[in-house]
N, C-alpha and C positions, 0 to 999 in steps of 0.2 A: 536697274532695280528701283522700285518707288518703295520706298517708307513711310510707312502710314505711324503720325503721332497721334498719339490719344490727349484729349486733353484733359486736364486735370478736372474733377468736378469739385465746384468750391465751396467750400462752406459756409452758409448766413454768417454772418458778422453775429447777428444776437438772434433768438428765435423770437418766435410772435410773443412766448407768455414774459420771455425775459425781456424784454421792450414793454408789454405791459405793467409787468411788476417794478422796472424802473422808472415808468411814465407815472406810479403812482406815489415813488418817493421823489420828497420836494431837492433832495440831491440827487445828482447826474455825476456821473464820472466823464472824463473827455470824452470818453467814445460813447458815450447814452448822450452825452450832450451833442454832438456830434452829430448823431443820426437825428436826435429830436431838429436840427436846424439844415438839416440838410447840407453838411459840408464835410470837409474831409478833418481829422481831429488834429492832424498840425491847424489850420485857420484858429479853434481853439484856445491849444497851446500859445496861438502869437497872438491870440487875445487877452491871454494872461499874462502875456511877458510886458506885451505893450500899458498895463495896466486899465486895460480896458473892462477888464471881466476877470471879477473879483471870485477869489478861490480857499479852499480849504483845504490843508494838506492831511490827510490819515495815511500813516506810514509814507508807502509811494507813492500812492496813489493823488490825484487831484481831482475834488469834488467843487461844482459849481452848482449856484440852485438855479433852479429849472424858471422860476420866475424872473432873474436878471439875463436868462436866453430869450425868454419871452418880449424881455422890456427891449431889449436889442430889438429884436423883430421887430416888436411893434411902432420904433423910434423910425423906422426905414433903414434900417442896418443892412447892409448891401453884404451878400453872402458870397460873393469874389471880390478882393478887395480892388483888381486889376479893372474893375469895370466889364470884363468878358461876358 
């Protein structure tokens, strides 16, 4: 007997206008910060633990501004720290 799995269909992380509407405030959350640098949002997280990438805490949440993900970028911030 063969069993056919279905696979899950997954859901966007953020949609196009909520990525825009976050790409237009100068705060990011992990996860808007995250997708704006293309990595995954623990790299983030051990950006802020390392105190690398300065943050802002509201309630749970962790806000960073979009301009100190930028200045990363722009400095040659290497987006796996492994080198991979």
């Amino acid at each position: 007997m063969v069993t056919v799995v279905k696979k899950a269909k997954r859901k966007p992380v953020m949609s196009d206008v909520e990525l825009r509407l976050a790409l237009d405030s100068p705060a990011l959350t992990v996860r808007e910060a995250a997708l704006y640098a293309h990595v995954p949002p623990n790299r983030i997280r051990d950006l802020i633990t390392a105190g690398d990438l300065g943050f802002q805490q509201q309630g749970k949440r962790f806000l960073v501004l979009r301009a100190d993900i930028e200045a990363l970028l722009a400095n040659g911030w290497r987006r796996n720290p492994k080198g991979k």
